[in-house]
N, C-alpha and C positions, 0 to 999 in steps of 0.2 A: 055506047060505041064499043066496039072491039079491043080488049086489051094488046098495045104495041111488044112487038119481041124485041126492038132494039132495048138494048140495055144503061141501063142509067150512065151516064158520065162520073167520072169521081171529083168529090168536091175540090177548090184549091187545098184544103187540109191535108183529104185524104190522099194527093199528089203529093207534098209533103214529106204525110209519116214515111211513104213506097219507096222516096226517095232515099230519105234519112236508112230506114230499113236497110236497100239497098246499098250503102256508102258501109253500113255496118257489114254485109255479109262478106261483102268484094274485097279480097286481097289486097294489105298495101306494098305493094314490089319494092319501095322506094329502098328499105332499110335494107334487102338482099340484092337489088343494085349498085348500092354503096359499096357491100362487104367487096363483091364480085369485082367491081370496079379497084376497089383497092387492092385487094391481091393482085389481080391482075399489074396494077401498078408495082407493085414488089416483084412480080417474075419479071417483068420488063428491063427492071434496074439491077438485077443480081448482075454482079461480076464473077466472068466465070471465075477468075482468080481467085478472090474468095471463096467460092464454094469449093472449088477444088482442095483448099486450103482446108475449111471448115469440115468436111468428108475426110480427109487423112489425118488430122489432129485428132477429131473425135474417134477413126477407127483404131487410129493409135492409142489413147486410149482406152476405149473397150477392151482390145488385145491384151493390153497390161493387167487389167484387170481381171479380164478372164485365166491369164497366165499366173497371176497370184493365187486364185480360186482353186487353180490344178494342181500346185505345190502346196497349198494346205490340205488337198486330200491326198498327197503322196504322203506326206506328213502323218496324217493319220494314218493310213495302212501301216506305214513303217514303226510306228509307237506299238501298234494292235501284234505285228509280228516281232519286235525284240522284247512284248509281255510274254507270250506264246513261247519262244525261243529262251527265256531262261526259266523256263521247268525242266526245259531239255537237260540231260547229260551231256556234256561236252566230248567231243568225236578227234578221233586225230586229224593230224592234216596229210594224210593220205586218205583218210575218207571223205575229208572237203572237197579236194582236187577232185577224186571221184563224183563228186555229186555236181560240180561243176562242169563236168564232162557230161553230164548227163541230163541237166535242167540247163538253164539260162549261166551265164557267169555272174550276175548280180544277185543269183538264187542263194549262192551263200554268205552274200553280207549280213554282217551282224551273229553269225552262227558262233557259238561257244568253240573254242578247240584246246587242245591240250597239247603242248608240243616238249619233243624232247630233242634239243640240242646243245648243241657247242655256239658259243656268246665268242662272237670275232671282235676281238679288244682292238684291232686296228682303225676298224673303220666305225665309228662316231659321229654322227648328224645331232646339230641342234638348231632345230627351227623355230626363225625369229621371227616378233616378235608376238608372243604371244601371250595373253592376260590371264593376272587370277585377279581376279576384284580389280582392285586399282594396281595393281605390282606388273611390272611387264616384265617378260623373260622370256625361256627361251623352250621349246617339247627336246628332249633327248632321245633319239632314234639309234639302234641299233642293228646291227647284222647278227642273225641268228644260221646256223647251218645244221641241217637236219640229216648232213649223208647226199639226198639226191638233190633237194633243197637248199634254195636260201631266200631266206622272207628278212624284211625289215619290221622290227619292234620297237613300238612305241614304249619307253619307258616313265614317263611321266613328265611334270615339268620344274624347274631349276628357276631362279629369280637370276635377271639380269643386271649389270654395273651399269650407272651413269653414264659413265665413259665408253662410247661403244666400241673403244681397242680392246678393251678387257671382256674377255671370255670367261666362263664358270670353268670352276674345277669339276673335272668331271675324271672320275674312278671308273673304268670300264667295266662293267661286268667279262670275266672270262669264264673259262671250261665248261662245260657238259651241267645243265640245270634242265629242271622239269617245270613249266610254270603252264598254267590257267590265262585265256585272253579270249578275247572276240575279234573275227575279223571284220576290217572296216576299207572298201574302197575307198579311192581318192576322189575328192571332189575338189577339179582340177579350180584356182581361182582367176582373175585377172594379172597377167603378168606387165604390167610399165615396162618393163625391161628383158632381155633373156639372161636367165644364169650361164654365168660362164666363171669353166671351174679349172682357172689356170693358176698354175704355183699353190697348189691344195696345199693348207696343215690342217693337222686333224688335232682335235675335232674341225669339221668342218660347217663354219657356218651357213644356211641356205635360206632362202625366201617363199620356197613352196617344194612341195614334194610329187620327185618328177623319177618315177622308176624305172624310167627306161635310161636316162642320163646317167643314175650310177649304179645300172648294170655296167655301162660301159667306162666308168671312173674305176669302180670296184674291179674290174673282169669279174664278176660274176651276176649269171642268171638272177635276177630278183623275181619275184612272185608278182603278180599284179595286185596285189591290196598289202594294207599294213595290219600286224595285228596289237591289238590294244591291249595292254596287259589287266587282265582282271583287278578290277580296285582291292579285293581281297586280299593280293599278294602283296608279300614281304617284297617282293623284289624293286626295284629301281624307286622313283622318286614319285615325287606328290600326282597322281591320279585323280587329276577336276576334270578329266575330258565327257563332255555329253554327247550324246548320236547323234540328236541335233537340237542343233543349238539355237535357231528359231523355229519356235513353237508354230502351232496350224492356228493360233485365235490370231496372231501377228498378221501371219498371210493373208487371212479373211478382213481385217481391219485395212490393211494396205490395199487389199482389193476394193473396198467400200471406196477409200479414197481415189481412185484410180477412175471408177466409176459418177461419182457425184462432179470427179473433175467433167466428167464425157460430159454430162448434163450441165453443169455449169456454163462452157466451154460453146455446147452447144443454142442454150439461150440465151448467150451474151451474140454468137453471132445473128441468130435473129433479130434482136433487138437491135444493134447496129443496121440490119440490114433495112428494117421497116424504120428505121429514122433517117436514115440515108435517100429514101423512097422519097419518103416526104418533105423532107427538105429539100431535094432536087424538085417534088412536084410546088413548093409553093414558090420557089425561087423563079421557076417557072411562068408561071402564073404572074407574079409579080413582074417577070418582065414582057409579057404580052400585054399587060395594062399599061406598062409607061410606051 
């Protein structure tokens, strides 16, 4: 007889293995249904309140952190220019002014200058409180007048009494001297309170140095920066002032912290939020069954 073309049947075996085969190739969705399902679950339950919350804490600090990041490299620039700036020759201060008029006004902080005036023994600023080591006292500021000029100079700093009625003795510098300093803007700080400079004695004690306030104490013009008397000099008193006085590895370390807080800050809200989820889903659950 004629060989048939229909084709064999498969045994129950080989039904079976085609099976088993098959269970092996075919995707099991169940485990990326769960996840799905679950997230889904957590966007359903977020408060907006929370998140609104969790969004401005964390940007807030990012910000800080990013903001410490940017005063550690002013920080460096400004170290790299007052290395730079003392090889220089120190310039008078009518060439300052000039270069101030002609660049940025922040272009001459920290510049060397050499000034030559008359030491106004009237007017004496000692600003409080300020540390050497552990000793707290007080910086001694003076009025210098150059003829068109008058700047305030930093004389160095003086230890202060227990008793804060007692003031230091302080010697004025007077007449016509030639001295060595760097100029230094003010870096204005937090005031608690306003100075107010009623029934002055001089010296005059202060809490922060505000040059536009005693232009108008003094009646006279003051300069916009203070100048720092060169540590080399004989003149005035103990000279421990630094440029600055937090370094750039501090910024960067405050900044690490600033950041690990965002992270911190922002996986605890997660985690509150996906246990909140499920709490409320099995709370749930449990009361659809009773």
């Amino acid at each position: 007889m004629p060989s048939s073309n229909i084709p064999n049947e498969p045994t129950s075996h080989e039904q079976t293995v085609q099976t088993q085969s098959h269970e092996l190739k075919s995707p099991k969705p169940e485990s990326s249904k769960l996840v799905s399902s679950k997230f889904r679950l957590i966007l359903s339950n977020i408060n907006p309140v929370w998140l609104i919350l969790t969004i401005l804490v964390f940007s807030a600090l990012i910000m800080l952190g990013f903001w410490q990041n940017d005063r550690a490299l002013e920080k460096e620039h400004r170290l790299e220019r007052i290395s730079e700036l003392k090889q220089q020759k120190a310039i008078t201060l009518s060439q300052v002014l000039t270069l101030a008029e002609v660049h940025q006004s922040d272009y001459i902080n920290d510049f060397p200058v050499i000034i030559s005036g008359s030491f106004n023994s009237k007017f004496v600023f000692l600003l409080d409180n300020q540390t050497n080591g552990r000793s707290l006292g007080y910086r001694v500021l003076q009025v210098v007048q150059t003829g068109e000029h008058a700047v305030l100079v930093n004389l160095g700093w003086v230890t202060g009494s227990i008793n804060r009625q007692e003031l230091p003795e302080i010697t004025p510098l007077s007449g016509k001297l030639e001295f060595l300093g760097n100029i230094r803007f003010v870096e204005t700080g937090i005031m608690l309170m306003e100075q107010k400079f009623d029934n002055n004695q001089w010296p005059l004690r202060i809490q922060q140095i505000e040059l536009e306030k005693f232009s108008q104490l003094i009646d006279l013009k003051l300069l916009p920066f203070v100048v720092y008397l060169d540590k080399k000099e004989a003149l005035g008193y103990e000279k421990n002032w630094r440029p600055i006085v937090m370094p750039p590895e501090k910024h960067r370390a405050y900044a690490f912290q600033w950041f690990s807080l965002a992270i911190a800050w922002l996986t605890l809200m997660i985690w509150a939020s996906i246990r909140f989820s499920e709490n409320k889903h099995d709370n749930t659950n449990s009361s659809d069954s009773n």
